[in-house]
C-alpha positions in Angstrom: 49.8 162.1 74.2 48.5 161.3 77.5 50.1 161.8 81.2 50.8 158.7 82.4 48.1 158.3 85.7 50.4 157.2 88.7 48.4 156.5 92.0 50.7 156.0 95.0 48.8 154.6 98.4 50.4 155.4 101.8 48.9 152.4 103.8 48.8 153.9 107.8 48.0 152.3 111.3 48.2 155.2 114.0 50.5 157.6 112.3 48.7 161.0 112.9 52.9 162.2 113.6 54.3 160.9 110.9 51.6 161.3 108.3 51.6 165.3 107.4 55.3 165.0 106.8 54.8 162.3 104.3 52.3 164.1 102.5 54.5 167.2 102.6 57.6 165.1 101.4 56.3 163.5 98.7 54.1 166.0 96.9 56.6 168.6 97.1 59.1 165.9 95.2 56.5 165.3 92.9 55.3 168.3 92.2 59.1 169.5 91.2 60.3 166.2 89.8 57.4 164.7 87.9 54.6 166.7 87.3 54.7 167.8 83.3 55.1 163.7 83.0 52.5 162.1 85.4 49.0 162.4 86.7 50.0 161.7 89.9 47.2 161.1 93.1 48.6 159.8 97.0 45.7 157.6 98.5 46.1 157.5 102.1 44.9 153.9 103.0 44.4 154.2 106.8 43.5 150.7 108.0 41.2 150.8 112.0 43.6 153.7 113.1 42.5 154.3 116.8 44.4 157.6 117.3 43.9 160.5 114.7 45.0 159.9 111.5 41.5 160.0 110.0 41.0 163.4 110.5 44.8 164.3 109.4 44.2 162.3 106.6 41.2 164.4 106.2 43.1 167.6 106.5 45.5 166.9 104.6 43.4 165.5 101.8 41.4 168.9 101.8 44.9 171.0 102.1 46.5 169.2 98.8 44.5 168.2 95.8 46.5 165.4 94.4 45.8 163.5 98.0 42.6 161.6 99.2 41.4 159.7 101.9 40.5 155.7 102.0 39.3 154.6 105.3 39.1 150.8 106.5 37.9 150.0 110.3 39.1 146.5 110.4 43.4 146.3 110.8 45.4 145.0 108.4 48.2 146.7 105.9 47.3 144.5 103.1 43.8 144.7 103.6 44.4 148.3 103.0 46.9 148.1 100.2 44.3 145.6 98.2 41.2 148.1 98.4 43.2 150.8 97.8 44.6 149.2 94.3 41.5 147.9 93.0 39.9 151.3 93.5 41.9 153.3 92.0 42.1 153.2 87.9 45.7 154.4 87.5 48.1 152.8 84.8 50.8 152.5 87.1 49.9 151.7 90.9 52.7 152.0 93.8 52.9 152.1 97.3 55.5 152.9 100.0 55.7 153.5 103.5 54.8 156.6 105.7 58.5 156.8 107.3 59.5 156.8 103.7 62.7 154.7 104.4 63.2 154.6 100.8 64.8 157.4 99.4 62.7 159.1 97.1 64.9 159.2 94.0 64.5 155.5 93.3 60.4 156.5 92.9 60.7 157.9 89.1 62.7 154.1 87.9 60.0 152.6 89.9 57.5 153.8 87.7 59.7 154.0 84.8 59.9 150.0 84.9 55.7 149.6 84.4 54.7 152.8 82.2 57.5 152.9 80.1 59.3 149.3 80.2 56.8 147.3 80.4 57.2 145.5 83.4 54.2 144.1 85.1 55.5 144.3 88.4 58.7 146.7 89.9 59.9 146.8 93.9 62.8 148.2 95.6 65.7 145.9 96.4 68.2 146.5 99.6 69.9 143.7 98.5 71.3 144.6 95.2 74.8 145.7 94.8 74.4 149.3 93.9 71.6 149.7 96.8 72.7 151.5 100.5 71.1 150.8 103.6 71.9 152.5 106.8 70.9 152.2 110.5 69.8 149.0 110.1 69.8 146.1 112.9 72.0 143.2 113.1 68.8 141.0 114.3 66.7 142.7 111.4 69.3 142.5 108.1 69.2 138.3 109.5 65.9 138.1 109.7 65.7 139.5 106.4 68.3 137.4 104.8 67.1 134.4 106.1 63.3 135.0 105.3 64.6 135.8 101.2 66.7 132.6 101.4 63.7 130.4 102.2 61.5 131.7 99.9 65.3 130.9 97.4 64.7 127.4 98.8 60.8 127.0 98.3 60.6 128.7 95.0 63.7 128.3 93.0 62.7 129.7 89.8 61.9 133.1 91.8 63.5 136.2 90.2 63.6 138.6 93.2 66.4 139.1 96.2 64.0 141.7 98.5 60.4 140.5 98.8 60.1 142.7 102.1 60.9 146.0 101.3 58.3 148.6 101.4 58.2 150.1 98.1 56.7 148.5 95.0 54.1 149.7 91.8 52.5 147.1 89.8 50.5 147.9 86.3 46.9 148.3 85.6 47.1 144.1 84.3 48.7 143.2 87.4 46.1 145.1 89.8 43.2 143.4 87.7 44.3 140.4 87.3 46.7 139.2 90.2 46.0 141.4 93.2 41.9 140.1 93.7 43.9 136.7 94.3 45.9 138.0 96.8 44.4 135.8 100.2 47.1 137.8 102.8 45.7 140.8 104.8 48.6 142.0 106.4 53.0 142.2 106.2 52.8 138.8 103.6 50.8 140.9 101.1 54.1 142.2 99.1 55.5 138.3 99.1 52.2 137.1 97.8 51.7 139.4 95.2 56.0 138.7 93.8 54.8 134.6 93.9 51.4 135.0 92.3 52.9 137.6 89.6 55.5 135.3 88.6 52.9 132.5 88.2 50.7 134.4 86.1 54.0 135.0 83.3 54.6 138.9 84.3 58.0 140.0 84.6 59.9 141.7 87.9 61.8 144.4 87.7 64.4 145.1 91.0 65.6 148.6 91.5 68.4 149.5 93.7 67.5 152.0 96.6 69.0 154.0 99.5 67.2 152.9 102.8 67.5 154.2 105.4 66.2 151.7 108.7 63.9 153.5 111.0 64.1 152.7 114.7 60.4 153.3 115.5 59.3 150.6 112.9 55.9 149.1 113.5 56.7 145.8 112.5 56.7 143.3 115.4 59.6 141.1 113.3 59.0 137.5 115.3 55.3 137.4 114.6 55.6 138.9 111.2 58.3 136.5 110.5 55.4 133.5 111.4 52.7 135.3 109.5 55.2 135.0 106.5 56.3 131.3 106.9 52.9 130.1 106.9 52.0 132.4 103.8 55.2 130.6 102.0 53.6 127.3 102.6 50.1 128.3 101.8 51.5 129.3 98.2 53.8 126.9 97.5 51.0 124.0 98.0 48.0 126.2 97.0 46.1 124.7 93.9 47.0 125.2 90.6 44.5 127.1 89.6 46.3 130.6 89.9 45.7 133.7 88.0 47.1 133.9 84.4 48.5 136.2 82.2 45.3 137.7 80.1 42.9 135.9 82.1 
């Protein structure tokens, strides 16, 4: 029987710092964890970094053989996230962020949900009952709330509580079939592909995580939070000719 082919893509903007400890946390976990059961591969998807993350990203992609390099010059985390999924040819197809604020136990039932559950889709979730988060702001955890409670409102037939946080896989079906749809290029990416997924019949799996908040975040919450509001909208009255299971 076959290793199940896991690809997990790292999307980075300036992070030549925090990028080689990544690399170094996650294969290390992999390679004792997960190794006699995947065919695991880390795509760095660096998208118009300005500093020097290519060439760490080079570095590091020549020091470890389960990592490689995807470079974009034009900005945009989803941008990133979409190229790097629809090159890649792996069953089960993650990503997570380079501060790694999830906690890197949750990444096995992550997987667990697509390859051997059948799951088309699988993210983490701060806002289940068994999840922990720590260090995170008061302004940020309402902003949060507030942004899952509209989408509630917009799209009541939803099945997820954390469309935000920054760790999710999707199967080979879903990355062929729903992500080319996918219009967002940046922070709505994740919300877009949780809608569209649900419209095209495949099921959602939420896995509780421990998260821990990281104070030197990249995400500029106020205009994220308009990016996201006019990407609910955009959805909810886009025409109904949306991907479909099969199609």
């Amino acid at each position: 029987m076959s290793k199940l082919s896991v690809d997990i893509v790292i999307p980075v903007l300036n992070e030549e710092h925090s990028l080689p400890h990544c690399i170094a946390t996650l294969t290390k976990h992999l390679s004792e964890g997960v190794d006699a059961d995947w065919d695991w591969n880390i795509t760095i998807a660096d998208n118009g970094s300005e500093d020097a993350t290519p060439e760490v990203g080079r570095q590091l992609s020549d020091e470890y053989p389960n990592v490689t390099l995807t470079r974009l010059e034009q900005r945009g985390r989803g941008r990133a996230l979409k190229k790097a999924w629809l090159e890649s040819d792996a069953d089960v197809r993650c990503f997570m962020d380079v501060d790694l604020s999830t906690q890197l136990d949750s990444l096995v039932p992550l997987v667990d949900a697509i390859g051997q559950e059948g799951y088309g889709v699988a993210i983490g979730s701060r806002l289940l009952p068994d999840s922990r988060v720590e260090r995170r702001t008061l302004k940020r955890e309402i902003v949060s709330r507030s942004y899952n409670a509209l989408i509630r409102l917009m799209f009541p037939r939803k099945t997820f509580r954390d469309a935000q946080c920054g760790f999710k896989a999707v199967s080979r079906e879903v990355a062929k079939g729903v992500v080319p749809h996918i219009q967002n290029i940046g922070w709505f990416f994740d919300t877009e592909l949780l809608l569209l997924s649900l419209r095209a019949g495949y099921k959602i799996k939420e896995i509780p995580v421990h998260w821990v908040d990281d104070p030197d975040t990249r995400v500029r919450v106020v205009s994220t939070a308009v990016e996201d509001i006019k990407g609910l909208l955009r959805v909810r009255f886009s025409p109904p000719d949306a991907p479909r299971r099969g199609r």
